[in-house]
C-alpha positions as a printed NumPy array, in Angstrom:
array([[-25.338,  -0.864,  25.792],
       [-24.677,  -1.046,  22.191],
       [-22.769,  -4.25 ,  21.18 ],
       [-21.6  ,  -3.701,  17.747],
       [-19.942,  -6.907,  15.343],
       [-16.789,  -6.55 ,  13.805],
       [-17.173,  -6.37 ,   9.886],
       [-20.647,  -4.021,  10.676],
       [-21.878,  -0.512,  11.57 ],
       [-23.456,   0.823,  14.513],
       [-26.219,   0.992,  11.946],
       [-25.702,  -2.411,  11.243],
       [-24.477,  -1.805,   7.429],
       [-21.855,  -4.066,   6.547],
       [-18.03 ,  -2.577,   7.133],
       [-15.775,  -1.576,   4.206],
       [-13.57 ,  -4.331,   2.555],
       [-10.413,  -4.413,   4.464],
       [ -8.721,  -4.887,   1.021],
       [-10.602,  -1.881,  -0.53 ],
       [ -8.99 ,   0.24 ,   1.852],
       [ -5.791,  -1.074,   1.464],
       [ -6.042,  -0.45 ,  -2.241],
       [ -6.555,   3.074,  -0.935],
       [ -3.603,   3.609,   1.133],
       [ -1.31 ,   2.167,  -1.974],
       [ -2.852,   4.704,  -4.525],
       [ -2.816,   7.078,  -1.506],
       [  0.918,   6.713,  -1.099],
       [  1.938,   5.732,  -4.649],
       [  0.468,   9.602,  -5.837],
       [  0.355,  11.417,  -2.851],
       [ -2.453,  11.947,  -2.077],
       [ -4.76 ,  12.995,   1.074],
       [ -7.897,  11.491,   2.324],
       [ -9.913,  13.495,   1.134],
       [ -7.936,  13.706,  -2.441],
       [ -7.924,  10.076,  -2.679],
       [-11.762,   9.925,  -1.535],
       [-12.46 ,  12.033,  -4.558],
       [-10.734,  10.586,  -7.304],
       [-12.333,   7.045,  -6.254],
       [-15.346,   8.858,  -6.759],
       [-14.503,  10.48 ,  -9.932],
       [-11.957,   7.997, -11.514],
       [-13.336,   4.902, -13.337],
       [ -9.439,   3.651, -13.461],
       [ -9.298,   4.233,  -9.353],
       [-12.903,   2.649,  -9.294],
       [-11.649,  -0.359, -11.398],
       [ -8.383,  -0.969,  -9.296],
       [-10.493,  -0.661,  -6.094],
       [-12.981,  -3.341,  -7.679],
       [-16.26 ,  -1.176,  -6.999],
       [-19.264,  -0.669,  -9.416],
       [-20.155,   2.661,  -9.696],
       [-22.91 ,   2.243,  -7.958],
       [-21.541,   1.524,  -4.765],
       [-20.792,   4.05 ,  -1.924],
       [-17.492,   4.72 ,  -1.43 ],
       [-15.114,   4.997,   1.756],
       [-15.043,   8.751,   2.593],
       [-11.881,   9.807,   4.676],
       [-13.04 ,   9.543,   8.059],
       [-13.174,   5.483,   7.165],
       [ -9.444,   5.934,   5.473],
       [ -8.189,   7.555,   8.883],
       [ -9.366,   4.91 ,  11.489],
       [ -8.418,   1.786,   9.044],
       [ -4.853,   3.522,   8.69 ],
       [ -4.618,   3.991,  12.733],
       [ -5.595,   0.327,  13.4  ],
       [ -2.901,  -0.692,  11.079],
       [ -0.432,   0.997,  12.638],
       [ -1.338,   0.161,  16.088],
       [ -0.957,  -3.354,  15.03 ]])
């Protein structure tokens, strides 16, 4: 059986900032945007990237990871 941590993967990578993808939902709401719009402007806006605190180099949340953060804060 596969035990996985909170805060990690099932490939053991670390989780996504909590906080990164609550800066997500804001922008996501403020403009109106989907998860996968919202997904691609992080990607291709340095002012998105800078409000979200992530160096371009870093991976970003794709829109599966928006979804399920989303549904657990609502189910809370």
């Amino acid at each position: 059986m596969l035990i996985i941590q909170k805060g990690e993967s099932a490939v053991s990578k670390p989780s996504y900032s909590g906080l990164l993808l609550f800066k997500m939902c804001l922008l996501q709401s403020w403009y109106g945007l989907s998860d996968y719009d919202v997904e691609d402007r992080l990607n291709d806006s340095l002012l998105f990237s800078y409000f979200y605190g992530m160096h371009i180099d870093e991976v970003s949340p794709d829109h599966s990871n928006l979804s399920r953060f989303r549904s657990t804060l609502y189910k809370n």
